[in-house]
C-alpha positions in Angstrom: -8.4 -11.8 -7.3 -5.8 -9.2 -7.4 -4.0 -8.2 -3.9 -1.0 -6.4 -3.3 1.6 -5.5 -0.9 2.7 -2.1 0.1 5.7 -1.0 0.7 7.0 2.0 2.6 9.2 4.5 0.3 10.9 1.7 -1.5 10.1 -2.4 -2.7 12.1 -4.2 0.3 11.1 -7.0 2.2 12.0 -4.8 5.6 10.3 -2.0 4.7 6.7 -3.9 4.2 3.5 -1.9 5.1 0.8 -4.5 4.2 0.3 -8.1 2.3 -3.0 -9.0 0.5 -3.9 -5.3 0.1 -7.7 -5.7 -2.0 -8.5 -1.9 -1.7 -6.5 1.5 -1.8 -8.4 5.0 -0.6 -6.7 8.3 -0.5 -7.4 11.3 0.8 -5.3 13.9 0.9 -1.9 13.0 2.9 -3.0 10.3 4.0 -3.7 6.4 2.4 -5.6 3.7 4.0 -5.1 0.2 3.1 -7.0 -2.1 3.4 -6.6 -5.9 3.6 -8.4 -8.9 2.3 -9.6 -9.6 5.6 -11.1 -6.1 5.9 -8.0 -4.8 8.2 -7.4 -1.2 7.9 -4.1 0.8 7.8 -3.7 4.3 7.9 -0.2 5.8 6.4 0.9 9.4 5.9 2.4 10.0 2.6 1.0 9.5 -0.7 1.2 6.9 -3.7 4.5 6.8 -5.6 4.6 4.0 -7.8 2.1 0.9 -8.5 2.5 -2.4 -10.5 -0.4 -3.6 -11.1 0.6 -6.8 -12.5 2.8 -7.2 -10.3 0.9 -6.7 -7.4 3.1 -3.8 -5.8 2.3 -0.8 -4.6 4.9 1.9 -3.0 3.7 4.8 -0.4 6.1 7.7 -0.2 6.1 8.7 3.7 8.9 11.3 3.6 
């Protein structure tokens, strides 16, 4: 299984969105991540960068 943790405009342990993200959804200015538990977050901004192999994904929010 593949999760990943999203950041918040750049890849630093303070600026940590979510951990075990497992799914992704956008729609238009706004992304919801959701956790391996089924947890949902809702975030303003859009995608700027994702690892997948690395298991990183970073939201841009300004």
């Amino acid at each position: 299984m593949c999760l990943s943790t999203a950041y918040l405009n750049e890849k630093e342990e303070d600026k940590v969105a979510a951990r075990y993200v497992a799914e992704i959804r956008v729609d238009g200015d706004e992304v919801t991540l959701t956790d391996v538990m089924g947890m949902d977050m809702k975030i303003k901004g859009h995608i700027s960068f994702v690892d997948l192999t690395g298991g990183t994904v970073v939201l841009a929010t300004e």
